[in-house]
C-alpha positions as a Markdown table, in Angstrom:
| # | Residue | x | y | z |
|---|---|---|---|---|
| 1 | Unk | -84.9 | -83.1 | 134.0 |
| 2 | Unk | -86.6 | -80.6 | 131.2 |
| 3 | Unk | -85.1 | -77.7 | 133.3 |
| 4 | Unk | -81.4 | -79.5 | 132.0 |
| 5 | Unk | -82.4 | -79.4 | 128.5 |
| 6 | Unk | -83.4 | -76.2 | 128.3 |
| 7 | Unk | -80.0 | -75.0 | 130.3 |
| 8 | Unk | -77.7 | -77.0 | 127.9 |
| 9 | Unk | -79.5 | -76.0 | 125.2 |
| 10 | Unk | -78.6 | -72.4 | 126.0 |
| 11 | Unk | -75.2 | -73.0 | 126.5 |
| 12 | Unk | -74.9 | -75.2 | 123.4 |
| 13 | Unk | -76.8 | -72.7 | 121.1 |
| 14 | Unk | -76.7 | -69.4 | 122.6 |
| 15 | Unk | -73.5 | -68.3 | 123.7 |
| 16 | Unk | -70.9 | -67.7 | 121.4 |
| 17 | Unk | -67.6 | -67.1 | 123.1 |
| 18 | Unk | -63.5 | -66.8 | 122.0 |
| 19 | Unk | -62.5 | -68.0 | 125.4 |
| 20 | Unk | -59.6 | -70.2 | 125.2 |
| 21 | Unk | -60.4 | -73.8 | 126.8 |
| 22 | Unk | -58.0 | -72.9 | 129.4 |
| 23 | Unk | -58.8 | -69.4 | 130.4 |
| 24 | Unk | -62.9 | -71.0 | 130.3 |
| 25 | Unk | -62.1 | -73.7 | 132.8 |
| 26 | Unk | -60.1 | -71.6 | 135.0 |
| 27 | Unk | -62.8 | -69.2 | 135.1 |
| 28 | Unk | -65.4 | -71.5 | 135.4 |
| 29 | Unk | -64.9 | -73.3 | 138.4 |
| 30 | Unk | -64.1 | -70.4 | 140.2 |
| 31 | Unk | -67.6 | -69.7 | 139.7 |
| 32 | Unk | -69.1 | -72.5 | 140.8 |
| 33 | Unk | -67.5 | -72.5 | 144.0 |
| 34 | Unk | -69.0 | -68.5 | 144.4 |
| 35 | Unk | -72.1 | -70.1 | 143.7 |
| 36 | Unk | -71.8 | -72.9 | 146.1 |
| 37 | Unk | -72.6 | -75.6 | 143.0 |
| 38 | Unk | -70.6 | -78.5 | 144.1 |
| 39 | Unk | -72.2 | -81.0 | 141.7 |
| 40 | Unk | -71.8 | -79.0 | 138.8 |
| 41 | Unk | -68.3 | -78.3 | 139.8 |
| 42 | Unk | -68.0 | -81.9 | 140.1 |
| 43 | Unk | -68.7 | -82.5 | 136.5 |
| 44 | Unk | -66.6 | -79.4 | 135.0 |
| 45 | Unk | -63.6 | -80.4 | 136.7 |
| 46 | Unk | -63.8 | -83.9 | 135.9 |
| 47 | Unk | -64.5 | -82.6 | 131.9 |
| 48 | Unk | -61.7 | -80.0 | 132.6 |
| 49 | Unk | -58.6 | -82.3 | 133.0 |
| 50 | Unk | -59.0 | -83.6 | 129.4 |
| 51 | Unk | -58.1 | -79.5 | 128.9 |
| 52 | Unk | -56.4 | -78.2 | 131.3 |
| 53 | Unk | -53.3 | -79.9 | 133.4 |
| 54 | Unk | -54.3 | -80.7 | 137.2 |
| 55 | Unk | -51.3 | -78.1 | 138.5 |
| 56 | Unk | -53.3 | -75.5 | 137.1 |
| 57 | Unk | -56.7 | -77.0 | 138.3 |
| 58 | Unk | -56.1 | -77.4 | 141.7 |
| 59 | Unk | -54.3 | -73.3 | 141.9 |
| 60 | Unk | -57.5 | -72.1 | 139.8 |
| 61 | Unk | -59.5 | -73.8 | 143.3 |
| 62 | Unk | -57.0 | -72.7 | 145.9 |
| 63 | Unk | -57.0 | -69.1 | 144.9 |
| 64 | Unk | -60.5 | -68.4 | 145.4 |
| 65 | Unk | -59.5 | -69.3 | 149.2 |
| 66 | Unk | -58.5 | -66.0 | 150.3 |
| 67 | Unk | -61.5 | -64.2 | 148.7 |
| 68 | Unk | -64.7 | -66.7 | 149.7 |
| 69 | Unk | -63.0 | -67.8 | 152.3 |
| 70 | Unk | -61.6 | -71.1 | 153.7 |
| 71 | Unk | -65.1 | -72.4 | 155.0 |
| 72 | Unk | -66.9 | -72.2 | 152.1 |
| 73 | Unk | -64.3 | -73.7 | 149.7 |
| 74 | Unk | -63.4 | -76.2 | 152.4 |
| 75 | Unk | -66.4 | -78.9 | 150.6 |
| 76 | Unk | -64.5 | -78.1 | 146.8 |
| 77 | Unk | -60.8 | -78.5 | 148.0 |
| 78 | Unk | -62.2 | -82.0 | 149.0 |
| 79 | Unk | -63.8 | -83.0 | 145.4 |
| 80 | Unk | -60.6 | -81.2 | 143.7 |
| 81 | Unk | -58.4 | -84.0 | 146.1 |
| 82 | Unk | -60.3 | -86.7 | 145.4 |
| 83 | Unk | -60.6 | -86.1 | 141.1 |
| 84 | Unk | -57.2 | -84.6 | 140.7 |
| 85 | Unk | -55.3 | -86.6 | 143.1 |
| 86 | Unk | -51.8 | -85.0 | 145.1 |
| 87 | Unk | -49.7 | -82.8 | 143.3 |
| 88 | Unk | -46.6 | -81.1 | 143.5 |
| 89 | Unk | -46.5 | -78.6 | 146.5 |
| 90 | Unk | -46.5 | -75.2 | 144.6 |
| 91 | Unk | -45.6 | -72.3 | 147.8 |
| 92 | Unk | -42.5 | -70.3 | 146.5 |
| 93 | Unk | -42.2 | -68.1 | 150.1 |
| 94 | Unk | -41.7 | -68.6 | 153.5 |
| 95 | Unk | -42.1 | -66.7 | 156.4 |
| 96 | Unk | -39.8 | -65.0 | 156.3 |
| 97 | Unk | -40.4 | -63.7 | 152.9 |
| 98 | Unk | -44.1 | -63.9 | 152.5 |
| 99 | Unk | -45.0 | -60.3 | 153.4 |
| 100 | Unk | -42.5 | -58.7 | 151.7 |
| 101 | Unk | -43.0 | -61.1 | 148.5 |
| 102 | Unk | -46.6 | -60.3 | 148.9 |
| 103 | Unk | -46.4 | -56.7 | 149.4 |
| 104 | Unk | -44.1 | -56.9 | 146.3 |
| 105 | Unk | -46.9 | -58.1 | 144.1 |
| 106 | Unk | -49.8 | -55.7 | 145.6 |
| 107 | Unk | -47.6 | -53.5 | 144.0 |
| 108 | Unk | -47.2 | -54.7 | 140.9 |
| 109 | Unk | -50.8 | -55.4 | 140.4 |
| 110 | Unk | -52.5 | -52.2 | 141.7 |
| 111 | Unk | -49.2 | -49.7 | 141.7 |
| 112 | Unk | -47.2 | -48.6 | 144.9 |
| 113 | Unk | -48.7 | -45.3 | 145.1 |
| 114 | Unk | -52.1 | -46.8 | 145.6 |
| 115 | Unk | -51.1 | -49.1 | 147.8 |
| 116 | Unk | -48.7 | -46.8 | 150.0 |
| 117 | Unk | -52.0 | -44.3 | 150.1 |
| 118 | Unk | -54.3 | -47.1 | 150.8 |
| 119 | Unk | -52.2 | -48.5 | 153.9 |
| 120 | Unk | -51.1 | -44.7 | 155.4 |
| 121 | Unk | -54.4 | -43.7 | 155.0 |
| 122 | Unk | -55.6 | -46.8 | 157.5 |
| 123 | Unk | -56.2 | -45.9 | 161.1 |
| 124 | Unk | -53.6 | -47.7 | 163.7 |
| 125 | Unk | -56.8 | -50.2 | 164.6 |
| 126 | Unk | -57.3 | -51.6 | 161.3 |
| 127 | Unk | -53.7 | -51.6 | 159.8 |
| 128 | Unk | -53.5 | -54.9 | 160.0 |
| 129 | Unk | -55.9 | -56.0 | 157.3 |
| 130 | Unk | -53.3 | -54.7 | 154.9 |
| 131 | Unk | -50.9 | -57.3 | 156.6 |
| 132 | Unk | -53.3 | -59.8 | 156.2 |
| 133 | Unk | -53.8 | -58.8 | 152.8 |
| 134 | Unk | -49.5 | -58.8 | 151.9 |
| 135 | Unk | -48.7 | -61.9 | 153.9 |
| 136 | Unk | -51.6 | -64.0 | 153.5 |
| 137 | Unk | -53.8 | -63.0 | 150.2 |
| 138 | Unk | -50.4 | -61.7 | 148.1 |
| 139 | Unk | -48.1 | -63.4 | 149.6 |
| 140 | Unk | -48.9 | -67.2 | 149.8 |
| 141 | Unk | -51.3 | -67.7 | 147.3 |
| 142 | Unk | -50.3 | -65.1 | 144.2 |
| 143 | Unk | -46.6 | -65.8 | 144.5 |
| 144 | Unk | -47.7 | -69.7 | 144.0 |
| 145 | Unk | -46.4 | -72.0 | 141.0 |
| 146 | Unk | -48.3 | -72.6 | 137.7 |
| 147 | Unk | -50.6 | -69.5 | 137.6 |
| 148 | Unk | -49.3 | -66.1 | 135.5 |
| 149 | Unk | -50.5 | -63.3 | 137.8 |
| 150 | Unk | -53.1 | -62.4 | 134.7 |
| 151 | Unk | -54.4 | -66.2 | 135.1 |
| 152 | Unk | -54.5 | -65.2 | 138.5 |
| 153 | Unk | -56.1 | -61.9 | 137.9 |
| 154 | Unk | -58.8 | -63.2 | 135.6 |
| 155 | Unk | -59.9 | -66.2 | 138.1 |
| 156 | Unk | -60.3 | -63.5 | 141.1 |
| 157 | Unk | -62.5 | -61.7 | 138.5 |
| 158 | Unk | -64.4 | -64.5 | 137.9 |
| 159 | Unk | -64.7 | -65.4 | 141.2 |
| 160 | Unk | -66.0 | -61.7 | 142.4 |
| 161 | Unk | -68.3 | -61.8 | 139.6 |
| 162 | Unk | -70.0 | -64.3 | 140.4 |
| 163 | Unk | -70.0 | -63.5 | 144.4 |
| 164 | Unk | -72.9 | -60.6 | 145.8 |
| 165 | Unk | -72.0 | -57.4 | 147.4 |
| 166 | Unk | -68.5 | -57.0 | 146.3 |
| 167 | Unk | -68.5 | -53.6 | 144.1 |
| 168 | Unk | -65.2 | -52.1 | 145.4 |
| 169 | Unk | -63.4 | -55.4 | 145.3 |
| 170 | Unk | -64.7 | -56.2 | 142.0 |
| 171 | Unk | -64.1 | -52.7 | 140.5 |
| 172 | Unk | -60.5 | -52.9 | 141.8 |
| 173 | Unk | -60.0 | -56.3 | 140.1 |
| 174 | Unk | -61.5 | -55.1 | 136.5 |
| 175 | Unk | -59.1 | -52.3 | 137.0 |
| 176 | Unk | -56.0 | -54.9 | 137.9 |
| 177 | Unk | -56.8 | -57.1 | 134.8 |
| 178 | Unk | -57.2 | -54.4 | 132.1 |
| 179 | Unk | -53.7 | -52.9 | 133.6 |
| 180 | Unk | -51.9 | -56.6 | 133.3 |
| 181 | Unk | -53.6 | -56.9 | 129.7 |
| 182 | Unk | -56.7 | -58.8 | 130.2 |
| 183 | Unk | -58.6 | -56.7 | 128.1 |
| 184 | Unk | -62.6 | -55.0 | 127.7 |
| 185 | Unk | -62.9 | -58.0 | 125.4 |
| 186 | Unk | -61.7 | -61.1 | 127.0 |
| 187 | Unk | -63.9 | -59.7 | 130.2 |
| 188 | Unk | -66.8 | -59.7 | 128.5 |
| 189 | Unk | -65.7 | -63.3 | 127.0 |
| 190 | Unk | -65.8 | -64.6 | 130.7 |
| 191 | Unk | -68.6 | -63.8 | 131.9 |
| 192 | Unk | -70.6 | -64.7 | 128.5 |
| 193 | Unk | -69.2 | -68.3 | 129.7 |
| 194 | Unk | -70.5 | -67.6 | 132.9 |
| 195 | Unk | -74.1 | -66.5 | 132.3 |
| 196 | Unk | -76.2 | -69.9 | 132.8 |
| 197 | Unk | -74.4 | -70.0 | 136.4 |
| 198 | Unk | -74.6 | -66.9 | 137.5 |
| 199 | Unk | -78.1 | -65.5 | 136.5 |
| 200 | Unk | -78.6 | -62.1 | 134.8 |
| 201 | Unk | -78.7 | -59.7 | 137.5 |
| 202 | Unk | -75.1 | -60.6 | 138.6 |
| 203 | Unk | -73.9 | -61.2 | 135.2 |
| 204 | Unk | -75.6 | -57.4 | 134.0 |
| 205 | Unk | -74.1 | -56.0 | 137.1 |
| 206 | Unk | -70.7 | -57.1 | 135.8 |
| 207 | Unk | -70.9 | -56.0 | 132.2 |
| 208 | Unk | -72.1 | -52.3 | 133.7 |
| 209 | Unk | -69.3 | -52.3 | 135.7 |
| 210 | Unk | -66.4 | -53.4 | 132.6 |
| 211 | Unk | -68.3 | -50.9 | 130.7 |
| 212 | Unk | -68.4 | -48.3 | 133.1 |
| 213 | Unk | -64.5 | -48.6 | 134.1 |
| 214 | Unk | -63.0 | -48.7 | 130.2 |
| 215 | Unk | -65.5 | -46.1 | 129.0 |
| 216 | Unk | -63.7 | -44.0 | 132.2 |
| 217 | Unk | -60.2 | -44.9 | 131.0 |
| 218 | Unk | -61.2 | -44.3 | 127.5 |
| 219 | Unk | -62.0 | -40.5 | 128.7 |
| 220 | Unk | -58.5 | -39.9 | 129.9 |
């Protein structure tokens, strides 16, 4: 199709980026399964393993689950299975660790005091999205094997980036990155990567915000 040269030629000509191969392909399939492109995902992932090792695939693909939910990654967990193959399992809780493990690493990400004030703040009826959020989100898929929490940090960014309507979770995210050391710059290096697949409005919307956030800290 022309439409394909034109694309590739963009990608091949036009954007520049640092990105390390493995920070791009972690990024990048994240991004594809926000943007529901399963055949391109097909391709990247298969061009991926020649980069990357298929641990670290297969955890940059499961933790998107908890964000875009397991319906819509359902259709990629079954490509990942079928190019990567079975791996090792990678859980490091149980139950009856999982909240507190997860609770754990909430705090270690956004700080207890934001957390604490977040949760007390909660009316009695909708407390238990903060459970959901320790056990579940923090506590089964963060705590997993093969993933830093900045890897894991920088593929929810990609993955909120490249979702619609998610301004407070994204903003929350940035903030969680720069404070773990992904910095203004390596940001702004992922979504370069990501521009031919997500569009401009989403990928301008995500500069503002990087801008908007460091320029803030930068004023403390």
């Amino acid at each position: 199709m022309e439409i394909e040269k034109i694309v590739n030629n963009f990608i091949e000509n036009d954007i520049k980026t640092n990105i390390d191969e493995r920070s791009k392909y972690l990024t990048l399939l994240p991004a594809l399964i926000s943007t529901n492109s399963k055949e391109i995902f097909k391709d990247k992932l298969m061009e991926a393993v020649n980069h990357v090792d298929k641990e670290s695939l297969k955890e940059a693909v499961y933790q998107t689950v908890p964000y875009l939910g397991f319906g819509k990654v359902y259709p990629f967990l079954v490509i990942t299975e079928e190019v990567l193959g079975k791996t090792e399992d990678a859980s490091t809780t149980n139950n009856d660790n999982r909240y507190s493990k997860g609770l754990e690493t909430q705090y270690n990400l956004f700080g207890k005091e934001n957390i604490d004030k977040s949760r007390n703040n909660e009316s009695e009826d909708f407390k238990f999205i903060w459970d959901y959020l320790a056990s579940y989100c923090f506590g089964d898929f963060y705590t997993r094997k093969y993933l830093t929490y900045k890897e894991r940090e920088l593929i929810t960014f990609a993955t909120l980036a490249s979702f619609q309507d998610v301004v407070p979770q994204l903003s929350s995210h940035i903030n969680a990155n720069l404070a773990l050391g992904n910095n203004k710059e390596l940001l702004v290096e992922v979504v370069k990567n990501l521009v031919p697949y997500l569009g401009f409005p989403r990928s301008l919307n995500t500069i503002n915000l990087i801008k908007n956030i460091t320029e803030k800290g930068e004023d403390k």
